[in-house]
PDB file with one MODEL, atoms N, CA, C and O in Angstrom:
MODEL        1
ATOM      1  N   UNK A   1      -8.579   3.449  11.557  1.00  0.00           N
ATOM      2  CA  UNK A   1      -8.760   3.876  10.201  1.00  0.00           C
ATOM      3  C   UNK A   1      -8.938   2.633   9.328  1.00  0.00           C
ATOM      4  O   UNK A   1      -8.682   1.636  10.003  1.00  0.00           O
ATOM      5  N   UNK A   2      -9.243   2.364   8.219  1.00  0.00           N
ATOM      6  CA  UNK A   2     -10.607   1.497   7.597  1.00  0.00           C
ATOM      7  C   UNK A   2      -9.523   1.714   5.985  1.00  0.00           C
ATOM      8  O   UNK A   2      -9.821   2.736   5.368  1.00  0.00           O
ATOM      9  N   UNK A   3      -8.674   1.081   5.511  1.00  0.00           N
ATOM     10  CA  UNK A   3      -8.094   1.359   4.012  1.00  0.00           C
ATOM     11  C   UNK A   3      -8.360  -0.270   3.336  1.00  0.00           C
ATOM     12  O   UNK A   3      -8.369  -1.318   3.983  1.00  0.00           O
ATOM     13  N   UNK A   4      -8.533  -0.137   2.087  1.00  0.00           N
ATOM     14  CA  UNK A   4      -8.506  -1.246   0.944  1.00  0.00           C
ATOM     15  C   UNK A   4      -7.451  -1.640   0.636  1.00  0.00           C
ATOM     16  O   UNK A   4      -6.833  -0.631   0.298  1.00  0.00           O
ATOM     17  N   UNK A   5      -6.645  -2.726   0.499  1.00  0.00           N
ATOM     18  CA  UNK A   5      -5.727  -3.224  -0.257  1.00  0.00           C
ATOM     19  C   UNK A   5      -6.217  -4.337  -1.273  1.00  0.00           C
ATOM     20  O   UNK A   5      -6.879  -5.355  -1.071  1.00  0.00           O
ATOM     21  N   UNK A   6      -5.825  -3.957  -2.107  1.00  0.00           N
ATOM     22  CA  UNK A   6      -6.478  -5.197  -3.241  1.00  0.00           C
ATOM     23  C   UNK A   6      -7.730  -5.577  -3.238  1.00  0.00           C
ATOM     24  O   UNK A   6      -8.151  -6.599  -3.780  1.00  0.00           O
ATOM     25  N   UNK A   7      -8.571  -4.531  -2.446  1.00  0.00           N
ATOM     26  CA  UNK A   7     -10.126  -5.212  -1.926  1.00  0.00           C
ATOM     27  C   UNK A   7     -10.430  -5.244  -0.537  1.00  0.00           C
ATOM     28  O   UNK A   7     -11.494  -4.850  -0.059  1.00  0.00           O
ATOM     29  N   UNK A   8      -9.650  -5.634  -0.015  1.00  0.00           N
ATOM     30  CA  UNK A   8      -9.637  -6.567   1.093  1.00  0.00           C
ATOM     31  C   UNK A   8      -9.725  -5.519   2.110  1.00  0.00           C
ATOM     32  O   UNK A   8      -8.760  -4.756   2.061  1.00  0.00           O
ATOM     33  N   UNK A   9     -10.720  -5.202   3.162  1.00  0.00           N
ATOM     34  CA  UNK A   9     -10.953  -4.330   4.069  1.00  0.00           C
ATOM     35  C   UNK A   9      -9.608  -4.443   5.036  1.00  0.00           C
ATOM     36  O   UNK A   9      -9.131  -5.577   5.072  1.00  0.00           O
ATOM     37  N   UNK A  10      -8.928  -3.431   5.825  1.00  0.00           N
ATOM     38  CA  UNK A  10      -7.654  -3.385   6.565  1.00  0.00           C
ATOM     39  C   UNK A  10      -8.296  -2.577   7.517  1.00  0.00           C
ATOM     40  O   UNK A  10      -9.062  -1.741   7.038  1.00  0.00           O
ATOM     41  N   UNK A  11      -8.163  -2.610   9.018  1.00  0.00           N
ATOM     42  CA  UNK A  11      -8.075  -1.545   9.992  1.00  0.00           C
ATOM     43  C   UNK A  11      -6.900  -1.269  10.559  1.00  0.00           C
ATOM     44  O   UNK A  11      -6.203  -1.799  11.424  1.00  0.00           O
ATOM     45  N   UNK A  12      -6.819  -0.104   9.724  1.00  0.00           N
ATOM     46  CA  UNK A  12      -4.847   0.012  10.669  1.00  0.00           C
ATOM     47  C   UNK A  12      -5.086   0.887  12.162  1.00  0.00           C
ATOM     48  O   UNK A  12      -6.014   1.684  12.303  1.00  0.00           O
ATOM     49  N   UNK A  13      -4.279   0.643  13.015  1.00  0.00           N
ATOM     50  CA  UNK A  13      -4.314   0.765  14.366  1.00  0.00           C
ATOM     51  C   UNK A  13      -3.746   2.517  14.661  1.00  0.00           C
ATOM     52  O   UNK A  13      -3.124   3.072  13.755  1.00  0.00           O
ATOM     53  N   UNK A  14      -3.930   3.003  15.512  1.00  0.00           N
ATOM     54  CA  UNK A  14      -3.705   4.352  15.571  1.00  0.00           C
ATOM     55  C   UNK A  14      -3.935   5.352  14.520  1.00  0.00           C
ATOM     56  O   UNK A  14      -3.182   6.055  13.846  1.00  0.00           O
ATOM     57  N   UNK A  15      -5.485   5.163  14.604  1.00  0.00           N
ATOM     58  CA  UNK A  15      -6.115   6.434  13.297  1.00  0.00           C
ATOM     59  C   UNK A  15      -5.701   7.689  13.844  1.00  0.00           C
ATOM     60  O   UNK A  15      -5.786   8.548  12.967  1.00  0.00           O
ATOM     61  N   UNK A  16      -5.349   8.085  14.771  1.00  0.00           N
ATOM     62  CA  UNK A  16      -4.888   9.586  15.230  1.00  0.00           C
ATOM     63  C   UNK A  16      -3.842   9.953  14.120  1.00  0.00           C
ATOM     64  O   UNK A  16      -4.047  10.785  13.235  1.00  0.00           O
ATOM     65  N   UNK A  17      -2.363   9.012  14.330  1.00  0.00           N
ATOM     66  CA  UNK A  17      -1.429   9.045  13.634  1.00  0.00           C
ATOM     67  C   UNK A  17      -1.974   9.336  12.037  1.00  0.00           C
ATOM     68  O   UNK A  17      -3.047   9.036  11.515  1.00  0.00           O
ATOM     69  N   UNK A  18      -0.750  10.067  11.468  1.00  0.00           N
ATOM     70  CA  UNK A  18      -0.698   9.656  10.161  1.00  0.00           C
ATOM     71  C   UNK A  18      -0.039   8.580   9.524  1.00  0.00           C
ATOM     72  O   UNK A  18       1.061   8.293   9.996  1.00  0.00           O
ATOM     73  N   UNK A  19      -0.516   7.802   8.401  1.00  0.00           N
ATOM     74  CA  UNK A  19       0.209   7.050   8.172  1.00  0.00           C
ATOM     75  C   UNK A  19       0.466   6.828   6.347  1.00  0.00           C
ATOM     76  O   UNK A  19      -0.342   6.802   5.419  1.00  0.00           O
ATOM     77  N   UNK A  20       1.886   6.702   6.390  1.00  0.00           N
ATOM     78  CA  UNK A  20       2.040   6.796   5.067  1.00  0.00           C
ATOM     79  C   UNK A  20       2.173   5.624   4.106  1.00  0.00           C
ATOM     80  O   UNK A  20       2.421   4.590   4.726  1.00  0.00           O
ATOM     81  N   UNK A  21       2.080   5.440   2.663  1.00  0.00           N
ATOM     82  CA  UNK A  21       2.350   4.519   2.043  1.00  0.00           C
ATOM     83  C   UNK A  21       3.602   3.460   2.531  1.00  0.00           C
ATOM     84  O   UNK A  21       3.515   2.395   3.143  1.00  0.00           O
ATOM     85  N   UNK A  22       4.384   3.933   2.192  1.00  0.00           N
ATOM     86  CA  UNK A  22       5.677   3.223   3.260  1.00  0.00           C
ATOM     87  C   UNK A  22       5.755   2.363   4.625  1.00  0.00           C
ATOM     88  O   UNK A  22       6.377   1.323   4.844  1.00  0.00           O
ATOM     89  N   UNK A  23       4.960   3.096   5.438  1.00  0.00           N
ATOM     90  CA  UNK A  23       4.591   2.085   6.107  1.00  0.00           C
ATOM     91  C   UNK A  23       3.248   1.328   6.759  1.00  0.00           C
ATOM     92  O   UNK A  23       3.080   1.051   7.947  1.00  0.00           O
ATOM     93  N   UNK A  24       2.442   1.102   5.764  1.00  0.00           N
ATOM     94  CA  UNK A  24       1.121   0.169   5.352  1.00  0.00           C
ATOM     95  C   UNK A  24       1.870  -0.335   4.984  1.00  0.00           C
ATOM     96  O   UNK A  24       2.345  -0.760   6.037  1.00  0.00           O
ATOM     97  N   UNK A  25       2.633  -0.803   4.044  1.00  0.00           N
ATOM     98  CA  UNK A  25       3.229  -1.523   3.111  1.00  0.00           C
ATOM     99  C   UNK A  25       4.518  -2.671   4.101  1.00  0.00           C
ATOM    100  O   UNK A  25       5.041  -3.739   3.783  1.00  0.00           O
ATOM    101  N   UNK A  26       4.633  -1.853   5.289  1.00  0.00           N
ATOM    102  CA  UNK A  26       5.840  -2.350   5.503  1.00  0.00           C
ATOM    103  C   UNK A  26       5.267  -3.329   6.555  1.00  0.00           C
ATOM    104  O   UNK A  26       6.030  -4.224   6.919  1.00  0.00           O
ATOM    105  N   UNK A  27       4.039  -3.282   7.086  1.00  0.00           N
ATOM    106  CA  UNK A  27       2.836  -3.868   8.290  1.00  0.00           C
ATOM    107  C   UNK A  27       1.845  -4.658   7.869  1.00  0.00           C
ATOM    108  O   UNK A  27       1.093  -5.206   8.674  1.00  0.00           O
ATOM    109  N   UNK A  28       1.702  -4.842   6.244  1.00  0.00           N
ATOM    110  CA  UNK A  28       0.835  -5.340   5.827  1.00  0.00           C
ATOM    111  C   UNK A  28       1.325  -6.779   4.783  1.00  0.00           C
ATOM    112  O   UNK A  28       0.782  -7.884   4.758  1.00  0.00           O
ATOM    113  N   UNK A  29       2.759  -6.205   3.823  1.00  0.00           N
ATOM    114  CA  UNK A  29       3.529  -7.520   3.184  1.00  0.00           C
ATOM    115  C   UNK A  29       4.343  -8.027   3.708  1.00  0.00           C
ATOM    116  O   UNK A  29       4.846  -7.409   4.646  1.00  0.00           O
ATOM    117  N   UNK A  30       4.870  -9.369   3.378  1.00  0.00           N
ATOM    118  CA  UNK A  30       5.903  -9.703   3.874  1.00  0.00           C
ATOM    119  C   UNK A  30       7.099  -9.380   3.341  1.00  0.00           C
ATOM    120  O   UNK A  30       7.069  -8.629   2.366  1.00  0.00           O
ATOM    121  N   UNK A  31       8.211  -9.782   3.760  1.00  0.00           N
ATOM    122  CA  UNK A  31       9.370  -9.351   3.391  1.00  0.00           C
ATOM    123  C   UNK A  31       9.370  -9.686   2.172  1.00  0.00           C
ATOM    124  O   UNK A  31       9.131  -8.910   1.247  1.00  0.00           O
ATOM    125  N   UNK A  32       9.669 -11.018   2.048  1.00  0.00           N
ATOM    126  CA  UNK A  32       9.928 -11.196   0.938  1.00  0.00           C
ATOM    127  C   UNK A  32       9.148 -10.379  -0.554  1.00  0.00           C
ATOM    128  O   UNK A  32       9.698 -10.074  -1.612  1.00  0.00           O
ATOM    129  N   UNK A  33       7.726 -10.199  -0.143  1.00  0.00           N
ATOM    130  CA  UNK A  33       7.002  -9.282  -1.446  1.00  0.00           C
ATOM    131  C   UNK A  33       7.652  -7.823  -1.369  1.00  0.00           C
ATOM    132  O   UNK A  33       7.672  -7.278  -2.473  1.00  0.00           O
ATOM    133  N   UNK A  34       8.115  -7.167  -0.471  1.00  0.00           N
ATOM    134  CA  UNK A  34       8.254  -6.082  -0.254  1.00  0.00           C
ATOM    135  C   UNK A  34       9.717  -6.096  -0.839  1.00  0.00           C
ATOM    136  O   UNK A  34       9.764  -4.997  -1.394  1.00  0.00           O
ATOM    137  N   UNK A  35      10.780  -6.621  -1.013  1.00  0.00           N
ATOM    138  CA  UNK A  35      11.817  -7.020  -1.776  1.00  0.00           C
ATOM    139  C   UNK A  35      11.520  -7.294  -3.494  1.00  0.00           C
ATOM    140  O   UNK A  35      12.393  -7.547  -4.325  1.00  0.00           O
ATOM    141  N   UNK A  36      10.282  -7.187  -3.712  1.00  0.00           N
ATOM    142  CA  UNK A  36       9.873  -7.652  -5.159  1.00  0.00           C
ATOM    143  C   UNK A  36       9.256  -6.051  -5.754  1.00  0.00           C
ATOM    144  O   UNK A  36       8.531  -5.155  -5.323  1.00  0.00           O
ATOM    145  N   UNK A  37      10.007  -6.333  -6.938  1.00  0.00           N
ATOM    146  CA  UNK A  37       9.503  -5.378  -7.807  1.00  0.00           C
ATOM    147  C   UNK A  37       7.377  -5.242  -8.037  1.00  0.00           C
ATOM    148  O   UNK A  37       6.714  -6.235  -8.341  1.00  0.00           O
ATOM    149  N   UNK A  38       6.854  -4.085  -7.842  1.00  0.00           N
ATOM    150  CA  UNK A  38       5.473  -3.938  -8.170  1.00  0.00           C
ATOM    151  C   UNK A  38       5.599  -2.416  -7.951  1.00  0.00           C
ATOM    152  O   UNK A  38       6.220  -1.509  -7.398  1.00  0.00           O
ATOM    153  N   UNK A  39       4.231  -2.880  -9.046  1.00  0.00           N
ATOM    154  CA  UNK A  39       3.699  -1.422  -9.029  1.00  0.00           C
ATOM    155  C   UNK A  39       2.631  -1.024  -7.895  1.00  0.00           C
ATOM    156  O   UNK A  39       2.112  -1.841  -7.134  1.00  0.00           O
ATOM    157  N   UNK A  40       2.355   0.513  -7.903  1.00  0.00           N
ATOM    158  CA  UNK A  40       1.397   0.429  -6.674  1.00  0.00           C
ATOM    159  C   UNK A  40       0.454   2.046  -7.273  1.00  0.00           C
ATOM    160  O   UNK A  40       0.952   3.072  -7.736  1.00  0.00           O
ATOM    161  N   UNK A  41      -0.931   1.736  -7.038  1.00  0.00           N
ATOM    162  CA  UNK A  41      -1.947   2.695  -7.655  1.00  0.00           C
ATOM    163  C   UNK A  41      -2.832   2.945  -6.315  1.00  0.00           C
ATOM    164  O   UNK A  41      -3.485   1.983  -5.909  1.00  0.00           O
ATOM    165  N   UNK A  42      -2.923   4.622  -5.334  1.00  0.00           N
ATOM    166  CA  UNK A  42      -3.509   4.770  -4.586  1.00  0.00           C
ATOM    167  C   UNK A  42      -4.874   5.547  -4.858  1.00  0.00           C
ATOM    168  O   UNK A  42      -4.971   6.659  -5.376  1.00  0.00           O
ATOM    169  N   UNK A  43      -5.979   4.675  -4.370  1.00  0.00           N
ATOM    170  CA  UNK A  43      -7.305   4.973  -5.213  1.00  0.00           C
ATOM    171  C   UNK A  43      -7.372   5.665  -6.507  1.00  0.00           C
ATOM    172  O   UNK A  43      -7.912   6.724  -6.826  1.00  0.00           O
ATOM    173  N   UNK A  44      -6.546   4.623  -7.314  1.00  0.00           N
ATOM    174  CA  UNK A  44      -6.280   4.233  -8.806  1.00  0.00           C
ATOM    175  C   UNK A  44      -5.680   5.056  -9.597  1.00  0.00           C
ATOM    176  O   UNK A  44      -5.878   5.105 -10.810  1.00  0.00           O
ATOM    177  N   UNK A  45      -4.804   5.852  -8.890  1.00  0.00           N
ATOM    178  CA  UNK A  45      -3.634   6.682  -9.332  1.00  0.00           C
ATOM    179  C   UNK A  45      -2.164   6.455  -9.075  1.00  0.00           C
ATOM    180  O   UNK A  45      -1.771   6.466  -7.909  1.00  0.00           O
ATOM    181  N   UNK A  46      -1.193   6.219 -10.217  1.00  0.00           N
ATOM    182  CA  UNK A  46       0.088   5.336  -9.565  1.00  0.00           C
ATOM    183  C   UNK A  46       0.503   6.441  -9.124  1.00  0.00           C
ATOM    184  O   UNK A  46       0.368   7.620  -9.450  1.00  0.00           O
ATOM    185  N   UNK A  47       1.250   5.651  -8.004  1.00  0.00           N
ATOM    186  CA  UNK A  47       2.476   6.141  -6.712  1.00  0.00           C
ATOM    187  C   UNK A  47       3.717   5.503  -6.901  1.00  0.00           C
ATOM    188  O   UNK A  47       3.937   4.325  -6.623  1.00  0.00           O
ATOM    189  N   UNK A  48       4.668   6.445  -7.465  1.00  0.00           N
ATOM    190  CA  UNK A  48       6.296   5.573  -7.404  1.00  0.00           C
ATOM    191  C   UNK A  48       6.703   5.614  -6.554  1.00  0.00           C
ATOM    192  O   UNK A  48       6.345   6.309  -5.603  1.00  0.00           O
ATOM    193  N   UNK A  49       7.604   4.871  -6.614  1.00  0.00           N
ATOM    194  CA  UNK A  49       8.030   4.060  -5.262  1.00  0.00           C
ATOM    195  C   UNK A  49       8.983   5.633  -4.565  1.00  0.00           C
ATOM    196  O   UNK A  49       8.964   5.942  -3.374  1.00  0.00           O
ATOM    197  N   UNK A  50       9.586   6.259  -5.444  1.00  0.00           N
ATOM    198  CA  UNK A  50      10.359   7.153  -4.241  1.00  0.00           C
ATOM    199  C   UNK A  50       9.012   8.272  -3.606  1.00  0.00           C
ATOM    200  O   UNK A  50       9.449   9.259  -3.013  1.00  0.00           O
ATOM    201  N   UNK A  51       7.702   8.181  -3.686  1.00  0.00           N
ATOM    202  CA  UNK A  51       6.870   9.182  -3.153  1.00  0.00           C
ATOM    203  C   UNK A  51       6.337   8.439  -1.681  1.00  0.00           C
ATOM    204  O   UNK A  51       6.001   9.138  -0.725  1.00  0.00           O
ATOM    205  N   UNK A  52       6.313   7.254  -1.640  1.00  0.00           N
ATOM    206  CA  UNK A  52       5.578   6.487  -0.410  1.00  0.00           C
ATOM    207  C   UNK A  52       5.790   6.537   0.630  1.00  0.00           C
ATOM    208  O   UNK A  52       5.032   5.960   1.409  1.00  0.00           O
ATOM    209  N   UNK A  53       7.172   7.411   1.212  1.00  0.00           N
ATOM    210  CA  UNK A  53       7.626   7.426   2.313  1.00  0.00           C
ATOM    211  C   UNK A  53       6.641   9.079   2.590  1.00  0.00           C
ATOM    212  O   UNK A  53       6.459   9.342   3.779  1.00  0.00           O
ATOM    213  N   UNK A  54       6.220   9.820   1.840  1.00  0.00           N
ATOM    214  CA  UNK A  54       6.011  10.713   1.674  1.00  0.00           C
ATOM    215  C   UNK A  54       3.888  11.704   1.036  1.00  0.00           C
ATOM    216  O   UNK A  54       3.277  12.772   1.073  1.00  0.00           O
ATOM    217  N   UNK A  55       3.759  10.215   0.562  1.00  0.00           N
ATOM    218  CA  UNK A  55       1.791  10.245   0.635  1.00  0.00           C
ATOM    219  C   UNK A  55       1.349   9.688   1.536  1.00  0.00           C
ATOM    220  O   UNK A  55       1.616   8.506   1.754  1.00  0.00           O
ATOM    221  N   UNK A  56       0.588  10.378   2.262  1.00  0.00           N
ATOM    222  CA  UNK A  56      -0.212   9.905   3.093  1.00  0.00           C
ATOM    223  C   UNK A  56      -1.362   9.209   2.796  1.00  0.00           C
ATOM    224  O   UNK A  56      -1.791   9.343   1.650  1.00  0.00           O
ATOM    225  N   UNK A  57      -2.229   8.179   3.896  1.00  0.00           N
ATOM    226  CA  UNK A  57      -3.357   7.365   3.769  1.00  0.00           C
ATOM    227  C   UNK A  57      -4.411   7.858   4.423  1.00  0.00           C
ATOM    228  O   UNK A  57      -4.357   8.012   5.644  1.00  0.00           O
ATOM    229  N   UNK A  58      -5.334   8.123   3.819  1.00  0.00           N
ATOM    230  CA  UNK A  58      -6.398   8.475   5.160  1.00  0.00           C
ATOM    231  C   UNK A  58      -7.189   7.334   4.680  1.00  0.00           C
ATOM    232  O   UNK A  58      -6.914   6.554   3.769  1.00  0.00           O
ATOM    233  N   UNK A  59      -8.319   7.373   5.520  1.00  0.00           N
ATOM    234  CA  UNK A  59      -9.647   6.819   5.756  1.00  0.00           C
ATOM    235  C   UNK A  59     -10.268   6.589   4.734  1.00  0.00           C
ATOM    236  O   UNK A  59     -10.673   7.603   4.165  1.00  0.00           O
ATOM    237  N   UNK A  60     -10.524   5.574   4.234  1.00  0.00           N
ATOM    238  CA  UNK A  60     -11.242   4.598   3.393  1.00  0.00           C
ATOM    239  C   UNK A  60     -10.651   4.854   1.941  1.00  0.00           C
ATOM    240  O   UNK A  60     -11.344   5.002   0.935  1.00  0.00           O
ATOM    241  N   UNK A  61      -9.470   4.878   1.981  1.00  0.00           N
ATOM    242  CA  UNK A  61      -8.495   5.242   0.742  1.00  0.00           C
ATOM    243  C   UNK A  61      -8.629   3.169   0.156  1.00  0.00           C
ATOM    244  O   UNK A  61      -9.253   2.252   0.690  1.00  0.00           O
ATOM    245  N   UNK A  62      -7.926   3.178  -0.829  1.00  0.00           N
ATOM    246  CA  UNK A  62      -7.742   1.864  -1.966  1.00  0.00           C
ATOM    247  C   UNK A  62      -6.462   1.961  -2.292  1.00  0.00           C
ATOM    248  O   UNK A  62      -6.033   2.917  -2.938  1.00  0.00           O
ATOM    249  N   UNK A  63      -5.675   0.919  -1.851  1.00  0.00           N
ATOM    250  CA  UNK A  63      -4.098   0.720  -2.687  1.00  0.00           C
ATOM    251  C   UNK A  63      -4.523  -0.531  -3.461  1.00  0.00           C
ATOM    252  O   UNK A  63      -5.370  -1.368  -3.149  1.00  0.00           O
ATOM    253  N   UNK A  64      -3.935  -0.481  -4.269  1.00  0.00           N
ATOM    254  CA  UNK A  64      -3.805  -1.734  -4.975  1.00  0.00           C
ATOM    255  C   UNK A  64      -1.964  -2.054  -5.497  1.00  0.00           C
ATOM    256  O   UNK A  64      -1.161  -1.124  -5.426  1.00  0.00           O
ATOM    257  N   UNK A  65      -1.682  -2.956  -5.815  1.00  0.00           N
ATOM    258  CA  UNK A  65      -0.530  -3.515  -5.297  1.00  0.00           C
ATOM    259  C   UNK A  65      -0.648  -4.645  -6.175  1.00  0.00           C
ATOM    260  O   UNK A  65      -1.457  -5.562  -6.038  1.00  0.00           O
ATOM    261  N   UNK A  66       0.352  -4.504  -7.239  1.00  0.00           N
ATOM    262  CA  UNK A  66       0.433  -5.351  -8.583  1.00  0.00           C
ATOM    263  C   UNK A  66       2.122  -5.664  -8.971  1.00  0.00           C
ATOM    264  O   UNK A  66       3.063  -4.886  -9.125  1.00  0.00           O
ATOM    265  N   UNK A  67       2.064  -6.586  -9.020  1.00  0.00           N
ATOM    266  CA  UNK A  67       3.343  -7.534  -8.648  1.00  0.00           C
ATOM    267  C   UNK A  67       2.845  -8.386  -9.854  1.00  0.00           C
ATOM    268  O   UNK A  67       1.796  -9.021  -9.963  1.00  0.00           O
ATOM    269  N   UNK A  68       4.282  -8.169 -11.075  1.00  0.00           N
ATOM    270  CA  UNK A  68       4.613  -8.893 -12.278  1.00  0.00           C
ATOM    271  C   UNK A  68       4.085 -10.540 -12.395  1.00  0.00           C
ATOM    272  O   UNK A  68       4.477 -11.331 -11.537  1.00  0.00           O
ATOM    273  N   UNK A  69       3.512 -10.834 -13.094  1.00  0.00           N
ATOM    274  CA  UNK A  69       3.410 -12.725 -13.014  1.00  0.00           C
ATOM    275  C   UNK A  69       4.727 -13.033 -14.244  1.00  0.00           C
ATOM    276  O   UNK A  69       4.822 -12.266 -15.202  1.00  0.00           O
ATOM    277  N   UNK A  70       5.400 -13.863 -14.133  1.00  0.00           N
ATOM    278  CA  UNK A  70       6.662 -14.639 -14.873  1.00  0.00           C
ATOM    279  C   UNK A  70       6.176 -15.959 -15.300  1.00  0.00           C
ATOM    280  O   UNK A  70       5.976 -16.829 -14.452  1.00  0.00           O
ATOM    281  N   UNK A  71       6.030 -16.112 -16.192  1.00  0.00           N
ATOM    282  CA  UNK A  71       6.095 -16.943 -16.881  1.00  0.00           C
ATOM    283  C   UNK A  71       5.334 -17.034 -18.808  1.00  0.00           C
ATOM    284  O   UNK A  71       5.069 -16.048 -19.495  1.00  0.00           O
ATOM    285  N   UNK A  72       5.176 -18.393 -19.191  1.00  0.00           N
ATOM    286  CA  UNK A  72       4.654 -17.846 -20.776  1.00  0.00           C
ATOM    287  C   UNK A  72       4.196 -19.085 -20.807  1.00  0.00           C
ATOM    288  O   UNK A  72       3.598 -19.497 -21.801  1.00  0.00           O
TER     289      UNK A  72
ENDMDL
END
């Protein structure tokens, strides 16, 4: 299966499976980002964080994945 993150073409492995926000997220960032507060918009509709264990991804879907910048 063939999904966008930030742009960036992804082939996640076992397109049979379903696979949910939760874990793209958990196969694709590292720990440490995944410990960080962001927002997240699936083909440009936000997803809070308690739904991700729970939307699914299909095929040629778009997450985007926006993480605060700090500073002034």
């Amino acid at each position: 299966m063939k999904i966008y993150i930030n742009g960036v073409i992804l082939e996640l492995p076992n397109a049979s499976k379903q696979s949910y926000i939760d874990q793209v997220l958990t196969n694709v960032l590292p720990i440490n980002k995944q410990q960080q507060s962001f927002a997240l918009a699936l083909n440009g509709e936000f997803i809070g964080r308690e739904d991700y264990q729970h939307t699914v991804v299909k095929d040629n879907d778009s997450i985007d994945v926006l993480f605060p910048i700090v500073g002034g």
